[in-house]
MARMI-232511 format. One record per atom (N, C-alpha, C): x, y, z; residue in one letter. Coordinates in steps of 0.1 Angstrom, whole numbers, plus 2048, in hexadecimal, padded with zeros to 3 digits. Atoms other than C-alpha are relative to their C-alpha. Example, Ala and Ser with C-alpha at 12.3 -4.5 7.8 and 13.67 -1.06 7.14 Angstrom:
8097F4800A87B7D384EA80980C800A7F77F5800S8897F5847S7F880B808S
END
This chain:
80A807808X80D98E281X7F4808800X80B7F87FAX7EC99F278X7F57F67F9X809808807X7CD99726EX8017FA7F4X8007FF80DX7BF98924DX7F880D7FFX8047F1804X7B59AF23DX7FB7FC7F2X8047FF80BX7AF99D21EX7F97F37FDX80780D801X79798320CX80A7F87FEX7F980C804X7A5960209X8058007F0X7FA80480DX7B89591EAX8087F8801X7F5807800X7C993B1E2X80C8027F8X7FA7FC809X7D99481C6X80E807802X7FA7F57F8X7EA9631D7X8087FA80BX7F88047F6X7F29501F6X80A7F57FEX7F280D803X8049311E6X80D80B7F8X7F97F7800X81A9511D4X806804806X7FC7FB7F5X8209601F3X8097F680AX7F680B7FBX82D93E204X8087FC7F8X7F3801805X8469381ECX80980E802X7F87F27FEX85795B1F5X8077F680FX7F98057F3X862945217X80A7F6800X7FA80E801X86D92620DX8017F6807X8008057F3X867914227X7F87F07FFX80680A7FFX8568F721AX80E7F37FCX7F4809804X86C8D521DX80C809804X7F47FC7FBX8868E7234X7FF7F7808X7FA80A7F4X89A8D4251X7F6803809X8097FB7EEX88D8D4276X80A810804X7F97F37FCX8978F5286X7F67FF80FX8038017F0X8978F32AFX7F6815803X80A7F6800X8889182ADX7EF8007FEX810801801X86890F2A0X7FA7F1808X80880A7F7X8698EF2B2X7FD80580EX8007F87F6X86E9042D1X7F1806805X80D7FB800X84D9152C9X7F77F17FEX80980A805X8388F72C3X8007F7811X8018097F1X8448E92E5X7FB809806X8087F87F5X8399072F8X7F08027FCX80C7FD802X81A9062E6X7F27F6807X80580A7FAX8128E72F0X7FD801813X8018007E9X81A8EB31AX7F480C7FDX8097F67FCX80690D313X7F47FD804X807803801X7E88FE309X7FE7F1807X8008147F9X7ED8DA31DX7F67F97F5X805809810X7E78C72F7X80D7F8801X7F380D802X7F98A92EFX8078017F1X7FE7FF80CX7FF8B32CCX80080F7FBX8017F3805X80C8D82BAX80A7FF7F9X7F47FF810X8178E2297X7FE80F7FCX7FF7F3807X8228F9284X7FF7FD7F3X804807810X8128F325EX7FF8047F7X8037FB809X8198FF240X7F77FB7F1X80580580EX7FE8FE222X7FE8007F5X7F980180DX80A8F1206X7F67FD7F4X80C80380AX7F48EF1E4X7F97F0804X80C80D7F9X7E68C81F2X8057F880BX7FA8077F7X7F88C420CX80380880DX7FB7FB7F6X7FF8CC230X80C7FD806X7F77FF7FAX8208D3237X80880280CX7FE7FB7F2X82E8D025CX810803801X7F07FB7F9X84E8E5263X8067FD80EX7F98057F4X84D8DE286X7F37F980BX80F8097F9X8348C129BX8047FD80EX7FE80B7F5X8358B92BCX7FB7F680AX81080C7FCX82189B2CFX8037F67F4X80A80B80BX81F8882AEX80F8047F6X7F980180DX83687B28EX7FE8127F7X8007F480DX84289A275X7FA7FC7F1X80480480CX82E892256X7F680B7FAX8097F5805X81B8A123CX7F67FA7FDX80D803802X7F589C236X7FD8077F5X8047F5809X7DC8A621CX7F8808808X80A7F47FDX7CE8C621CX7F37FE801X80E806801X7AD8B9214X7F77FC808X8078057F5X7958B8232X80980180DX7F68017F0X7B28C0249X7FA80F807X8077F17F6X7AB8DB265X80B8077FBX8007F5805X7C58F2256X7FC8087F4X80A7F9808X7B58F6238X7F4805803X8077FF7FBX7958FA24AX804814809X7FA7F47F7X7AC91725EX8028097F8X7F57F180AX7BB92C247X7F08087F6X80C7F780AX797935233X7FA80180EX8077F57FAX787941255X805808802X7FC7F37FEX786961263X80180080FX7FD7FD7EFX78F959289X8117FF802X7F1802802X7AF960295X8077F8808X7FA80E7F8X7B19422ABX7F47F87FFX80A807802X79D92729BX7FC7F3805X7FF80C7F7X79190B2B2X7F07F87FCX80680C804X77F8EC2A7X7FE7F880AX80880A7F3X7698D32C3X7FE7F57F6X80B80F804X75B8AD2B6X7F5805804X80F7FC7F9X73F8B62C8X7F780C7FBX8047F6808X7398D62B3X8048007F3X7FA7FF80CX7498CE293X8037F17FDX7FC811806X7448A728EX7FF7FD7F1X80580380FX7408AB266X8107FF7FCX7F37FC800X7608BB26AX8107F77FFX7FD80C7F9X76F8A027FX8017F27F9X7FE812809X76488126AX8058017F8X7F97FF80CX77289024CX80E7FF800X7F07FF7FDX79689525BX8057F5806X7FB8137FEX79586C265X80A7FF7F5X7F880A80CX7B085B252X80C8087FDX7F67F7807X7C687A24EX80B80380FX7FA8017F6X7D087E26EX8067F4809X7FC80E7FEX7E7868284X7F87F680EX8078027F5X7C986629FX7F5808802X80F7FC7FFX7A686C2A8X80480B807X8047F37F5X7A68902B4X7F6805801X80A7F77F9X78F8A42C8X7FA80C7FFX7FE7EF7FFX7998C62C9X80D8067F3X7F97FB808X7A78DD2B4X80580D803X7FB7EF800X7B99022B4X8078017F8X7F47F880CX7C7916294X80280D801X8007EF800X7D4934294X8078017F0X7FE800810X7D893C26BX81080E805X7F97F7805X7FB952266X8038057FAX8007F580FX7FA97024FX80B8077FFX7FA800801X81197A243X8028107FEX8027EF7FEX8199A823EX7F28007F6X8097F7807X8019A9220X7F37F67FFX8098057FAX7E8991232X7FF7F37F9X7FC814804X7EE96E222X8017FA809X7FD80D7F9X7EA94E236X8107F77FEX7F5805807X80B940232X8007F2807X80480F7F7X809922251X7F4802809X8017F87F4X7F691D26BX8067FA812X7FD8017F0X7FE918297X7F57F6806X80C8077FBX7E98FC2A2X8047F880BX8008127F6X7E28E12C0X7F87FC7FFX80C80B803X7D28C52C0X7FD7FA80CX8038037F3X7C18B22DBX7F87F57FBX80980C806X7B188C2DBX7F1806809X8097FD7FBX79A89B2F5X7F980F7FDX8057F37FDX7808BA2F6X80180A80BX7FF7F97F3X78B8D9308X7FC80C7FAX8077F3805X7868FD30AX812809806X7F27FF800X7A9914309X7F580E808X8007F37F9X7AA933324X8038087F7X7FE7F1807X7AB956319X8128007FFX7F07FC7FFX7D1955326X8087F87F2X7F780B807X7D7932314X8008077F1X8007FD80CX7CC9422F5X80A80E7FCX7F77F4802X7E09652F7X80F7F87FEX7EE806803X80294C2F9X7FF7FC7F5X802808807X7F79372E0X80080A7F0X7FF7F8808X7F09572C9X813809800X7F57FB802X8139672D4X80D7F27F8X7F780D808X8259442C7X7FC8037F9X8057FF811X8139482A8X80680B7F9X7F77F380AX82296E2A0X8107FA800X7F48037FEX8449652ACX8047F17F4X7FC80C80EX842944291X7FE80A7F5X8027EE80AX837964277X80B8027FFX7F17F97FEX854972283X8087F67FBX7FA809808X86A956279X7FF7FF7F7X805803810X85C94F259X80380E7F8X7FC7F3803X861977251X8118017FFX7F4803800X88497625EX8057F77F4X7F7807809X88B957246X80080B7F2X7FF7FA80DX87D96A226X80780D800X7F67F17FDX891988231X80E7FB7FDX7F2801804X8AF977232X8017FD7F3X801803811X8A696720DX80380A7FAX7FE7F0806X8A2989202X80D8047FEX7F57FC801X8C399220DX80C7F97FCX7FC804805X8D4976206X8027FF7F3X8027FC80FX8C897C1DFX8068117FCX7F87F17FFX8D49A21E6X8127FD7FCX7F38037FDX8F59951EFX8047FA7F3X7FC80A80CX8F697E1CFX8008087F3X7FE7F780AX8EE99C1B9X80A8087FEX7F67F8800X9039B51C7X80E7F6800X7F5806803X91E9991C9X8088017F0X7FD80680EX91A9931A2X80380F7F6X7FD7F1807X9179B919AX81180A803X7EE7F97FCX93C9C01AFX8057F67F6X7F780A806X94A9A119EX8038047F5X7FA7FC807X9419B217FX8048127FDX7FC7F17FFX94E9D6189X810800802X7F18017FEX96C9C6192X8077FA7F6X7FC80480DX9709B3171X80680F7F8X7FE7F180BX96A9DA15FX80D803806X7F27F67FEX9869EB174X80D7F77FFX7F3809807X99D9CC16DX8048027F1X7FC7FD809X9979CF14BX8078107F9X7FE7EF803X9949F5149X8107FF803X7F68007FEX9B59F315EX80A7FC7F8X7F880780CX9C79DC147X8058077F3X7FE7FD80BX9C29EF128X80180D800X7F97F1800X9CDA12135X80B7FC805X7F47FE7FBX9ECA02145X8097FB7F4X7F4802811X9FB9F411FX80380C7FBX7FA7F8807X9FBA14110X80880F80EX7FA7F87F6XA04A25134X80B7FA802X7F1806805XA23A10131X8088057F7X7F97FE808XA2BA17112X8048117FDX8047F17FBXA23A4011CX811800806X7F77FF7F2XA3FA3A13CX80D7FE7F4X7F3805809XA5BA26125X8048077F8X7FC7F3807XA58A40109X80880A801X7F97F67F9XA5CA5A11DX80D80580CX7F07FE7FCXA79A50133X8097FC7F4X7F47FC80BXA8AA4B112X80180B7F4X8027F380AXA81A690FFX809808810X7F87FB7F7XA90A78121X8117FD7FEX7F37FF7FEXAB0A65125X8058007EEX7F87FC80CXAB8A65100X8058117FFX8007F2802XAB2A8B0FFX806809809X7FB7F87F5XAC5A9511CX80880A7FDX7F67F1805XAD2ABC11AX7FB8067F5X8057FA80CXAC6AC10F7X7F0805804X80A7F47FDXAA2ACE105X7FF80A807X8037F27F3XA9BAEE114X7F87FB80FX8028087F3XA91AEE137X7F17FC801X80D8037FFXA6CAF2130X7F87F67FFX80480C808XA6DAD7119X8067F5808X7FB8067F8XA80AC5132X7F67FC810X80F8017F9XA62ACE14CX7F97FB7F9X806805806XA4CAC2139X7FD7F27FFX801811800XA57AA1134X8027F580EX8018037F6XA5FA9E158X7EF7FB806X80E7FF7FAXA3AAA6160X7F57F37F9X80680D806XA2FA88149X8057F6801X7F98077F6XA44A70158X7F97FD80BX8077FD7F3XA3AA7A175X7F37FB803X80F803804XA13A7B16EX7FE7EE7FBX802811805XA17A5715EX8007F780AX80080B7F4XA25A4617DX7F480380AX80D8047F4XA07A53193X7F77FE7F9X81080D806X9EFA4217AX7FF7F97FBX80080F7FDX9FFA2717CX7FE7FA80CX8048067F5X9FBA281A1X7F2802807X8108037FBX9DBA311A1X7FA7F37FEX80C80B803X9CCA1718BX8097F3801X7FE80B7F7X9E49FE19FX7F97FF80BX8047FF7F5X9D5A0D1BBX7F37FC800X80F8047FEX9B1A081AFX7FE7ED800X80580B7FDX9B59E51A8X8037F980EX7FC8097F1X9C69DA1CBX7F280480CX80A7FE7FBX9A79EC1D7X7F47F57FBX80D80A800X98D9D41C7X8017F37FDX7F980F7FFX9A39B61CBX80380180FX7FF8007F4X9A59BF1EFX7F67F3809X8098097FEX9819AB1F2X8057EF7FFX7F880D805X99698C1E5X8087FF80CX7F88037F7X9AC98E202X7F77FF80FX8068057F4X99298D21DX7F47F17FEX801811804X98896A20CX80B7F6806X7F180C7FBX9AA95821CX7FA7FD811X7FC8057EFX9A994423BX801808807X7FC7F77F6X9A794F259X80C7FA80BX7F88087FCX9C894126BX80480780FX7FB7FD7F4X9DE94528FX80D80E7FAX7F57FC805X9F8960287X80A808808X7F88037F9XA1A966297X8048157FBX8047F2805XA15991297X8118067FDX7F1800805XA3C99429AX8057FD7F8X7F980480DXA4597E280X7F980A7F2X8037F580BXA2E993267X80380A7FEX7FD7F6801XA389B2273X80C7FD7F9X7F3805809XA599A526DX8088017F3X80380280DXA5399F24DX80080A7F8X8047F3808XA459C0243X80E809804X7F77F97F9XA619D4256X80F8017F4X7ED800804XA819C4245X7FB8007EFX8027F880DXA6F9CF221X8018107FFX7FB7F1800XA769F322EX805803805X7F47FC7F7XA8F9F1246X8117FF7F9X7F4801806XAA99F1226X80B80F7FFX7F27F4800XAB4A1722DX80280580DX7FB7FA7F3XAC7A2324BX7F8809809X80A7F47FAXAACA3E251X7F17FA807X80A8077FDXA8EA2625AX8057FA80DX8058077F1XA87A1827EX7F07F97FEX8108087FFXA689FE280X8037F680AX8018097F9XA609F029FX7F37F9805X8148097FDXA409D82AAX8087F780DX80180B7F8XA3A9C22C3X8037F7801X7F580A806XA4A9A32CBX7EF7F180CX80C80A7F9XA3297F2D9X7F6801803X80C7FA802XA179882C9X7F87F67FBX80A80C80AXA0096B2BFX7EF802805X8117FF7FEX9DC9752AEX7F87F47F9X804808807X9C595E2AAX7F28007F7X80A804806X9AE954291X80180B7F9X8017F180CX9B797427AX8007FF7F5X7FE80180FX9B697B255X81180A7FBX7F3800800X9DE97C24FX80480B7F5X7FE7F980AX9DD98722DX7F780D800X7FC7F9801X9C899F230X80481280EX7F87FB7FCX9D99B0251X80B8057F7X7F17FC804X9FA9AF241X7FD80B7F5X8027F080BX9E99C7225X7FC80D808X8007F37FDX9DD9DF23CX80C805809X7F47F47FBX9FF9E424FX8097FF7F2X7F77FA80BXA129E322EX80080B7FBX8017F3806XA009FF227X7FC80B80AX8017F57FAX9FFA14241X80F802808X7F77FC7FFXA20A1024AX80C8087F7X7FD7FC80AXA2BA15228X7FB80F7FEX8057F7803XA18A3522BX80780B80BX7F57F97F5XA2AA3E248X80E8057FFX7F6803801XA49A3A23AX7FF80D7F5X8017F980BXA42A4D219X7FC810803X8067EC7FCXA30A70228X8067FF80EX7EF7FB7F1XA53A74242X80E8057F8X7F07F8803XA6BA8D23AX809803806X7F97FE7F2XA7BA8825BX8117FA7FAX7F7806803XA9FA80258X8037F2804X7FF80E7F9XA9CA6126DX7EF7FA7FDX811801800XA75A54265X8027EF80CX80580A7F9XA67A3C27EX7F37FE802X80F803805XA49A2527FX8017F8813X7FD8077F5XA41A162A6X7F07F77FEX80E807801XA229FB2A6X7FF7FB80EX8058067F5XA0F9F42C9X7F57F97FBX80B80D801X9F99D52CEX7F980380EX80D8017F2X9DA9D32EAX7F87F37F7X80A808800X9C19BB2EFX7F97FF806X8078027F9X9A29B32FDX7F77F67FDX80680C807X9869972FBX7FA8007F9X80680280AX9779A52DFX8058077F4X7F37FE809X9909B52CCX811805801X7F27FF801X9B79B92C0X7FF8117FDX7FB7F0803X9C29DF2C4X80B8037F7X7F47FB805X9DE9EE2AEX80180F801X7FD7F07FFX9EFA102ACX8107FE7F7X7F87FC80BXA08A17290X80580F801X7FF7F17FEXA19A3729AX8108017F7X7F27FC80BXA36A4C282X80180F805X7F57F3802XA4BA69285X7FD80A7F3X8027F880AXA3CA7A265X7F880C801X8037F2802XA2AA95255X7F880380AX8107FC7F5XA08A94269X7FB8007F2X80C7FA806X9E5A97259X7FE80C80BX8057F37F4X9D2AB6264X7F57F9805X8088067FDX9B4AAD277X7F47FF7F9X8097FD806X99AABE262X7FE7F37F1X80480F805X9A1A9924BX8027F2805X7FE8077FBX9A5A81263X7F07F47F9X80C809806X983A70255X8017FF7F3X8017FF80CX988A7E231X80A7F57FBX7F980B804X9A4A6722CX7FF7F27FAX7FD80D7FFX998A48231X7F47FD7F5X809800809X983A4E213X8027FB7F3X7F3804807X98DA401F0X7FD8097F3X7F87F6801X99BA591DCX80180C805X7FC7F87F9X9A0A731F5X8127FF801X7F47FB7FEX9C1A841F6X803807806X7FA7F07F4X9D6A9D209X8048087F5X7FB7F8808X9E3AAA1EBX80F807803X7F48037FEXA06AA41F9X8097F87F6X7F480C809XA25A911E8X8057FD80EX7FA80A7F8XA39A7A1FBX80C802800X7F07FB801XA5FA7B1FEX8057FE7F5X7F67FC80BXA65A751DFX7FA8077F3X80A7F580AXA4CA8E1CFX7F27F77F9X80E807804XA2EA731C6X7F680180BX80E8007F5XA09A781CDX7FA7F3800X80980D7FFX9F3A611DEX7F58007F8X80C800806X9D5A511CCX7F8801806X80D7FC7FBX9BEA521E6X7FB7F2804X80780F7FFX9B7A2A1E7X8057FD809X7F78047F4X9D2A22202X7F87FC811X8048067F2X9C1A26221X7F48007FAX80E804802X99BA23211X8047EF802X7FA80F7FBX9AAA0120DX8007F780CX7F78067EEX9B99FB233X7F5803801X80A7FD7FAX999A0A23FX7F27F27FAX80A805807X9829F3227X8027F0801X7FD80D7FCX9979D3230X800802814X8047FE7EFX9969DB258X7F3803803X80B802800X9749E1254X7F87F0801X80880A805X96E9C0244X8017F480DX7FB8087F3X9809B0265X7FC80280FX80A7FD7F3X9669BE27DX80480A805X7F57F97F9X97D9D9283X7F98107FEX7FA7F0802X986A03283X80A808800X7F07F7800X9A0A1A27BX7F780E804X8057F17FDX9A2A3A28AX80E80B801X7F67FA7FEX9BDA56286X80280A80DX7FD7F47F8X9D2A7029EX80C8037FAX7F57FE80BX9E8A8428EX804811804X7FC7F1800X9FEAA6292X80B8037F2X7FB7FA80EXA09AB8274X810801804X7F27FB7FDXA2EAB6274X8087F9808X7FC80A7F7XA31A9C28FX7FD7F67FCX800811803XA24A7E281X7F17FD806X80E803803XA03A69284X7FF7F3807X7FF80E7FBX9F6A4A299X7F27FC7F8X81180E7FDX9DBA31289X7FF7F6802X80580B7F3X9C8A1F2A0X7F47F97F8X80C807807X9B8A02293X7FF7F180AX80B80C7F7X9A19E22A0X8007F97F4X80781080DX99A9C0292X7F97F880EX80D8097F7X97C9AA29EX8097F2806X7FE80E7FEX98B9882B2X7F47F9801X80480B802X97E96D2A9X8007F0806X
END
């Protein structure tokens, strides 16, 4: 809290108190908290916290006395907020003009007075920190240094709220600006996958009709467009599962039975003789986001499976725990990353610039994905990996 640095303006300052919002909010035990110690500080029977409003004195937090609002008009915070003390104290006995005028408005003959005005960064009055007293006293040096530190610390509050406004209006923007980024790449998406359809189907039947009658180049050729078609169809499948990912960390958060999911995922790839997938067995997490787990090992096992040229591929999953989060480890028998992208990966479209066993490249979205939903679960992934041997990632989620 600092001084006032600048002349009074009402103009300016009723401006500046609507950036808080604060008028006509609930009770909030934080500022009642302050209002009670303000009171023991100063041994007064009465302390507010008062915001003022174009003709009216608004009390956010009172204690001693009924929460009500008065007028401004002859009240001692009005009186407070146009001096220039930074702890403004009022006597009967020094200020009886004062005093008779503020009869009738108050719920009791007071005595004594103390304001401390709070400014706000660009020196606005926004409330002010006051006690009251039916008798005349005089406040110690010390009583007054507490009575001043309650006053910043309510500042602080009131800063804090407009801070979070702020960001909650951030949040509501950037919310409304992804919603429509993710509209565009839906649409965009959409209207390159009709004629990339009709690209794919073409061309596997200009193929199988034409089989033998073209030369091999011409036979290359059409392979390599084929080919090219299906990875941008799995790109710009891949982009939308990336910005529909956010949609899946919208679901419930439920108990989930880690066996039975793996389960689940396993016997969708355990259809050829060459795959091994084992996990862990009485495993119950709780309070997790199901759906989207089950996306990030679909796809990291699926990734596992796909970059293994091993004759036998295997995938092993260890579980840990502790009291503030669930461990995993996802280990495979495949190619390996090198180390020098163990970070670049998890980037989205980063590639190795590899094919997979059956000659398709990745898009690059896969693990940005896993990484950007494990994120969203309080979590981290982290890789270890030998070229040639195969790869473990180690990933965390927040319990809840």
């Amino acid at each position: 809290m600092q001084e006032n640095l600048i002349p009074f303006n009402e103009k300016l300052r009723r401006t500046a108190l609507k950036e808080y919002n604060i008028l006509n909010t609930g009770p909030d035990e934080d500022y009642d908290n302050l209002t009670f110690l303000a009171a023991s500080i100063s041994n007064s029977p009465v302390a507010k916290i008062s915001i003022i409003d174009n003709n009216r004195i608004w009390n956010k937090s009172v204690y001693g006395a009924e929460i009500e609002e008065i007028d401004r008009k002859n009240s001692f915070c009005d009186n407070t907020i146009q001096s220039d003390s930074s702890i403004h104290i009022l006597k009967r006995s020094i200020n009886p003009d004062l005093f008779d005028a503020a009869e009738g408005i108050y719920d009791r003959e007071f005595s004594f007075y103390a304001g401390i005005p709070l400014h706000n960064p660009q020196g606005h009055v926004i409330a002010v920190f006051c006690v009251l007293d039916t008798e005349e006293k005089d406040l110690s040096e010390h009583q007054k240094k507490g009575l001043k530190a309650l006053a910043r610390q309510t500042m602080n509050l009131l800063e804090f709220r407009k801070q979070k406004i702020k960001l909650f209006e951030v949040q509501s923007k950037l919310k409304e600006k992804y919603q429509e980024l993710e509209r565009f790449a839906s649409i965009v998406s959409h209207d390159l996958k009709s004629p990339l359809a009709n690209i794919i189907s073409l061309s596997e039947l200009l193929k199988d009709e034409n089989e033998g009658k073209f030369d091999k180049d011409t036979q290359q050729y059409l392979e390599y467009l084929v080919e090219s078609s299906y990875s941008l169809r799995n790109y710009i499948d891949g982009i939308l599962s990336f910005y529909r990912s956010d949609h899946v960390m919208e679901k419930d958060y439920t108990n989930v039975d880690l066996q039975k999911l793996l389960k689940g995922i396993a016997d969708l790839y355990q259809v050829a003789d060459d795959i091994i997938i084992t996990y862990p067995e009485d495993i119950l997490l709780h309070n997790v986001n199901k759906a989207a787990l089950t996306q990030v090992f679909m796809n990291l096992i699926s990734n596992a499976l796909k970059y293994n040229d091993k004759p036998l591929r295997k995938v092993h999953i260890e579980f840990n725990e502790n009291e503030e989060f669930y461990f995993f480890e996802i280990k495979d028998n495949g190619n390996g990353i090198p180390k020098e992208k163990f970070e670049e990966i998890f980037n989205l479209f980063t590639t190795l610039d590899t094919a997979d066993r059956d000659g398709g490249l990745g898009s690059g979205i896969g693990l940005a994905t896993v990484k950007k939903l494990i994120e969203s679960m309080g979590g981290s992934i982290s890789i270890d990996s030998e070229v040639g041997k195969g790869s473990n990632f180690k990933f965390r989620i927040k319990r809840f």
